[in-house]
C-alpha positions as CSV (number, residue, x, y, z in Angstrom):
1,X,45.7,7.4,84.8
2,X,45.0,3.8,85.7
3,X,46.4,2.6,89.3
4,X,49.4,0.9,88.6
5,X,50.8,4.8,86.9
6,X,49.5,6.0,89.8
7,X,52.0,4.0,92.2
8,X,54.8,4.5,89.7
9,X,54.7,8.4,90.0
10,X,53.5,9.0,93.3
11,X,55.9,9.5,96.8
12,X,57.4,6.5,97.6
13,X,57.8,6.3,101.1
14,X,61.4,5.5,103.3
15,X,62.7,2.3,102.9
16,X,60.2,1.4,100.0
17,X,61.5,-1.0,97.2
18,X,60.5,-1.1,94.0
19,X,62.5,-3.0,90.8
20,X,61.6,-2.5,87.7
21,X,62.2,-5.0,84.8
22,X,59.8,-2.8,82.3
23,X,60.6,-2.2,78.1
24,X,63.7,-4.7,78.0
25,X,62.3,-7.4,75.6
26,X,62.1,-10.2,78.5
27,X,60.9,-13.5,77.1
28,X,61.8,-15.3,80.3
29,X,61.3,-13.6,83.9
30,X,64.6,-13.1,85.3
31,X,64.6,-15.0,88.8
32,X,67.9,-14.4,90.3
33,X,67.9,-10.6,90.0
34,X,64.5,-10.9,91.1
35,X,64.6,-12.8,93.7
36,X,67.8,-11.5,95.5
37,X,65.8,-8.9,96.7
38,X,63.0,-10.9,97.9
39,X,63.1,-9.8,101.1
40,X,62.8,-6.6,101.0
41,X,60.8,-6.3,97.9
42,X,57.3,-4.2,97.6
43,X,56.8,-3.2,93.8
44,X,58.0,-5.3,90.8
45,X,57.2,-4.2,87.2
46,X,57.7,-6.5,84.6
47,X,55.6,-4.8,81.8
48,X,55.8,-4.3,77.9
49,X,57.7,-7.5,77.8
50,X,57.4,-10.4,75.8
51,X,56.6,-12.7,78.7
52,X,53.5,-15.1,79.1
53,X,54.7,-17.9,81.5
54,X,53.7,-18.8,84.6
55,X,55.3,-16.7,87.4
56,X,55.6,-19.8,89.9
57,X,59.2,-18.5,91.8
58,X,57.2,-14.8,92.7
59,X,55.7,-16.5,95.6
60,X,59.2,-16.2,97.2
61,X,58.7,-12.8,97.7
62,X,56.8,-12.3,100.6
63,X,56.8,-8.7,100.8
64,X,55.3,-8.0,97.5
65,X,52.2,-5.6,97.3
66,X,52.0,-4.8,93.7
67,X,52.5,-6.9,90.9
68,X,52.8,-5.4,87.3
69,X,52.7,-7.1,84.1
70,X,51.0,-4.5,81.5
71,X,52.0,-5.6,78.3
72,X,53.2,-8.8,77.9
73,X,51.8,-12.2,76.3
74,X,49.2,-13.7,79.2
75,X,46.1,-15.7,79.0
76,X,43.2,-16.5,80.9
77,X,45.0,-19.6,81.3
78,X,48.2,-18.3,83.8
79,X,48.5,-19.9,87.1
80,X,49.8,-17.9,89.4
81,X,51.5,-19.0,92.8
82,X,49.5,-18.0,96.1
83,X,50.6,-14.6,97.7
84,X,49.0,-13.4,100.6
85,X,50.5,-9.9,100.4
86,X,50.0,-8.9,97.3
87,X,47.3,-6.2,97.3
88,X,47.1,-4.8,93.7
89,X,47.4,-6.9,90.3
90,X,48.0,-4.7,86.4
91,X,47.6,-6.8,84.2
92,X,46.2,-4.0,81.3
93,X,46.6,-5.0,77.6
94,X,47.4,-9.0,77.8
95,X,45.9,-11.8,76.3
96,X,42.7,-12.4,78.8
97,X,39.9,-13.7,76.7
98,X,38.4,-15.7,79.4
99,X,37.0,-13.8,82.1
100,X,35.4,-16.3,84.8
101,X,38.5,-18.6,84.5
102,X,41.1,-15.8,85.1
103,X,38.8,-13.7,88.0
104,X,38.7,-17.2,89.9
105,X,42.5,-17.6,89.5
106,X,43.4,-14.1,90.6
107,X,40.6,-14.5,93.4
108,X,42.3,-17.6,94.4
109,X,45.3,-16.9,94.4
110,X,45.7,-13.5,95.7
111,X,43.1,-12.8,98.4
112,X,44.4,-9.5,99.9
113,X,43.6,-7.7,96.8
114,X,42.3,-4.5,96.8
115,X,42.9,-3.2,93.4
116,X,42.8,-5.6,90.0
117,X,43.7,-3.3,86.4
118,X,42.8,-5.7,83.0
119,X,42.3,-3.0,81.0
120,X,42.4,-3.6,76.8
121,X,41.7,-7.4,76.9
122,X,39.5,-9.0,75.6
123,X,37.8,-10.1,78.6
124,X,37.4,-6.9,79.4
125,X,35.3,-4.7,77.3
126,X,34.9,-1.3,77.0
127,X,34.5,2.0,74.9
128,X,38.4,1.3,74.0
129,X,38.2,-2.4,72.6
130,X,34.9,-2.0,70.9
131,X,32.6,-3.0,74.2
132,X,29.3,-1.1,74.5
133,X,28.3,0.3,77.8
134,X,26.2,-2.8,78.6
135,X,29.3,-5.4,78.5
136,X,31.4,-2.8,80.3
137,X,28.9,-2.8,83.2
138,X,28.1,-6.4,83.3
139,X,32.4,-7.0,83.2
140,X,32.1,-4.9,85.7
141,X,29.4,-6.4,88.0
142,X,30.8,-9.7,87.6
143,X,34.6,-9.1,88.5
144,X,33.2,-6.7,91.7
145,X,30.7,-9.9,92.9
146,X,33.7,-12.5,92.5
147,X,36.5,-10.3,94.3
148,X,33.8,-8.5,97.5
149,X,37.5,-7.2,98.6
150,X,38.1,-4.9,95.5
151,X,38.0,-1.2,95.8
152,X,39.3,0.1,92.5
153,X,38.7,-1.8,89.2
154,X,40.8,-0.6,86.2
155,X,41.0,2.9,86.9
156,X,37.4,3.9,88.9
157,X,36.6,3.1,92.5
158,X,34.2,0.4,93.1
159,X,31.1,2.1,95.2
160,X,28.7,0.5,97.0
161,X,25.9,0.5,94.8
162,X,27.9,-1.5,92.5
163,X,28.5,-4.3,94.9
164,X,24.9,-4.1,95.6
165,X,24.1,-5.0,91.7
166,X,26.6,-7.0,91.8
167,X,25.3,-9.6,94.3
168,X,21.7,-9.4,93.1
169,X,22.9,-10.1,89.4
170,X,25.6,-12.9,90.5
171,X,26.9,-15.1,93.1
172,X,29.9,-15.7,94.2
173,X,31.7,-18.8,93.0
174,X,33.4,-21.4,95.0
175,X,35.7,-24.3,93.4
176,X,34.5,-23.4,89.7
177,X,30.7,-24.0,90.1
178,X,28.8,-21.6,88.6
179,X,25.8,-20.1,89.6
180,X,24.0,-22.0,86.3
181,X,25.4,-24.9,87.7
182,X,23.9,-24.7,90.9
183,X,20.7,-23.9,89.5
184,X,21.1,-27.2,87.3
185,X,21.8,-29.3,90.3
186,X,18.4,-28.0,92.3
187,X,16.5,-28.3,89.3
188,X,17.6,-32.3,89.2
189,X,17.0,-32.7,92.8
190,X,13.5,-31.0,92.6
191,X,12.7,-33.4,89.9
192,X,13.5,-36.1,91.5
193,X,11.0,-35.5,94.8
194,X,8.5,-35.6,92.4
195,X,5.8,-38.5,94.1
196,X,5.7,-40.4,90.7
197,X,9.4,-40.3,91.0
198,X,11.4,-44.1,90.6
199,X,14.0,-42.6,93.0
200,X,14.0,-43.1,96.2
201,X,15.7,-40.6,98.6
């Protein structure tokens, strides 16, 4: 049972709040219901939809911890708006082809997060999609080193001895520059305090 099941079915506490928009055909997110319960607002499900735009107005809800959207039409292109409270992301069977591009947008832009499900896309491989056991543990490795806050990935805890892998095997990236192209840059600037070198530093 991945996590987002798991916060469906277990005990909701007093006063918890939790709306659920799931298996109604929604092509466009529906604000105003949405957002008239801002305020008090914890859990919002929005899966098996048809949806795949942006979800700019959810930063309005300042409340929200868990964001589902299992199910639907996104890429590894969404932009999502910034929110600081939001502490688990489903975002299982989508569109996500592009890995680094949407890891550094859900790094960005939610930076609480503790647990991030992407199960069945593309991006990330596995026994289920035709991945092999390799791809599945480098996935893993790389999602683990550019999120250090994550403790459960898809549906298995993140243990230490994965984080430790997954900083010797990758660094961290900061404003899209990957670790290649860092190695790129030091190569240049090696070459160029070579003594026979034109430049001058």
């Amino acid at each position: 049972m991945d996590p987002c099941t798991q916060s469906q079915h277990s005990q909701l506490p007093v006063g918890f709040h939790w709306l659920s928009f799931a298996y109604q055909g929604l092509t466009e997110i529906p604000y105003d219901a949405i957002l008239a319960q801002g305020e008090a607002l914890q859990v919002l499900d929005l899966s098996y939809n048809l949806l795949d735009e942006n979800p700019a107005l959810l930063g309005r809800l300042e409340k929200l911890s868990t964001l589902i959207l299992d199910s639907n039409n996104y890429t590894s292109h969404v932009k999502f708006p910034y929110m600081p409270s939001v502490t688990t992301v489903c975002i299982n069977k989508n569109k996500i082809n592009n890995l680094p591009l949407f890891v550094e947008e859900i790094r960005r832009k939610f930076p609480s997060i503790r647990i991030l499900s992407m199960m069945n896309n593309e991006a990330a491989p596995s026994y289920f999609n035709g991945g092999s056991l390799t791809q599945h543990i480098d996935y893993r490795q790389y999602v683990i080193s550019q999120i250090p806050s994550l403790e459960i990935l898809d549906d298995t805890e993140v243990l230490e001895k994965e984080r430790v892998q997954a900083r010797k095997t990758y660094r961290l990236q900061r404003g899209g520059l990957s670790s290649r192209s860092k190695k790129d840059n030091s190569s240049r600037k090696h070459i160029q305090r070579k003594p026979n070198s034109i430049i001058r530093q």
